[in-house]
C-alpha positions, -999 to +999 in steps of 0.1 A: +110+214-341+094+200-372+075+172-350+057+198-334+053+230-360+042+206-387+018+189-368+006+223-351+006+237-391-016+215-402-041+220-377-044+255-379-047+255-420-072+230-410-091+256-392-086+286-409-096+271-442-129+263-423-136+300-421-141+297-457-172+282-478-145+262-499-111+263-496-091+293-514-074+285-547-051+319-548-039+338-519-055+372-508-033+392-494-044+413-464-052+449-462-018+454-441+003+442-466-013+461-492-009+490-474+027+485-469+037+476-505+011+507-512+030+529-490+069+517-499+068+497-533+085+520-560+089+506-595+110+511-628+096+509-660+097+468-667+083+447-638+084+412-633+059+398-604+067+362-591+042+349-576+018+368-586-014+353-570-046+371-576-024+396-597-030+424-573+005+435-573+011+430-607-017+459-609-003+481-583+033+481-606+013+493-633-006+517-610+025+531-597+041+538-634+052+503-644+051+499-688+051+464-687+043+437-660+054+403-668+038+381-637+045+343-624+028+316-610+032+282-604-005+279-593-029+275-625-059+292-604-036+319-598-025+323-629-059+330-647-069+352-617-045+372-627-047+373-663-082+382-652-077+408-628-049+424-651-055+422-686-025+445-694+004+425-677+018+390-695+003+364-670+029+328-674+021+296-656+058+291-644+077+275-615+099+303-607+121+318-637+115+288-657+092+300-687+113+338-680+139+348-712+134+385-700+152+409-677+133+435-655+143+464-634+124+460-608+117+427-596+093+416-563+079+381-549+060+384-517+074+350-506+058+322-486+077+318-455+053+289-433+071+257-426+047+225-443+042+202-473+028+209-504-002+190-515-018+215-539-007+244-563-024+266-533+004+254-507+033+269-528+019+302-514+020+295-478+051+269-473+087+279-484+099+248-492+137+261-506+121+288-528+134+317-512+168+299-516+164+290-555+152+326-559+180+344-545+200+317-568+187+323-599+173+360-597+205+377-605+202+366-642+165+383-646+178+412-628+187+443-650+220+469-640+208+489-609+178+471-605+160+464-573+143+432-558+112+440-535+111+409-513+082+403-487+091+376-459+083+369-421+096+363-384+073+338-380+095+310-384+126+324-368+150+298-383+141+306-416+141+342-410+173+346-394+192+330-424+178+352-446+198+378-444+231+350-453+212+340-480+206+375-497+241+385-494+257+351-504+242+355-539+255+390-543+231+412-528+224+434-497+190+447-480+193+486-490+158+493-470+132+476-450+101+479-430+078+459-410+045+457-394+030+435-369+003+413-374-011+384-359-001+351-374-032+326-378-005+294-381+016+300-356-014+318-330+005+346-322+021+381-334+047+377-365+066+404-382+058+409-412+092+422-433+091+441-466+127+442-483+143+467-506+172+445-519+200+458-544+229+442-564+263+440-540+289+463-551 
């Protein structure tokens, strides 16, 4: 498989790049997604946003009655769009939890989930290169008593999704909620899923 999808990948970032004036530096998420974090995402009072891109979830947390949004990013760009987009929220330039000493009740990463290499910061959006497997590692120790992971992932790659579910409940948790729309999927040039996870602690 990967002498064909990474190949194939490439070409299509190629070409949907080109629809651009210059590349993107952070990821915009569609109006879809939006709409279905919009219509599901419900927050506690301390939010932590990993991967927070342009930040525009880190503002919907406070929107929806968040009191403090901590947000991540790995992706410099990404991290002063957001600091720029959301003055209220602490904006970190991390690689995961790594610059986090806090715990949050409500935790979400609208994961990438595209099968590729990373060349740039911008790449650690769309290619999940083990990050939804260090995240389900490590997220237990940021997560506070009864608190809830908000998780976004897709079908699109159908080995990667299909695990998913292993991974979640080998690191002590279990998918209390979900819900999906369908969209088409520029990389792969045709109709994905497009999952949105309500994840709590196993008890």
């Amino acid at each position: 498989m990967q002498s064909y999808i990474v190949p194939m990948l490439k070409k299509n970032v190629r070409r949907v790049f080109r629809l651009f004036k210059k590349p993107p530096k952070v990821l915009i998420p569609s109006a879809k997604r939006m709409h279905q974090y919009d219509r599901h995402l419900v927050v506690g009072k301390k939010v932590l946003d990993v991967g927070t891109g342009s930040g525009v979830l880190a503002e919907m947390a406070f929107k929806k009655g968040a009191m403090e949004v901590t947000a991540i990013d790995i992706n410099p760009a990404a991290v002063k769009a957001a600091a720029d987009r959301v003055p209220r929220a602490k904006v970190l330039h991390s690689n995961l939890f790594e610059k986090v000493e806090d715990t949050y009740d409500t935790i979400i990463f609208a994961a990438p989930w595209s099968e590729g290499e990373v060349k740039k910061p911008f790449d650690h959006a769309i290619f999940d290169t083990g990050v939804s497997e260090r995240f389900f590692r490590d997220v237990g120790k940021y997560l506070q008593k009864d608190g809830r992971i908000w998780f976004e992932y897709s079908d699109a790659f159908p080995e990667n999704f299909n695990r998913l579910e292993k991974l979640i409940n080998d690191n002590g948790f279990v998918i209390d909620k979900q819900w999906s729309y369908e969209d088409w999927g520029e990389l792969v040039e045709r109709n994905v899923g497009v999952y949105l996870f309500e994840i709590k602690t196993l008890n």
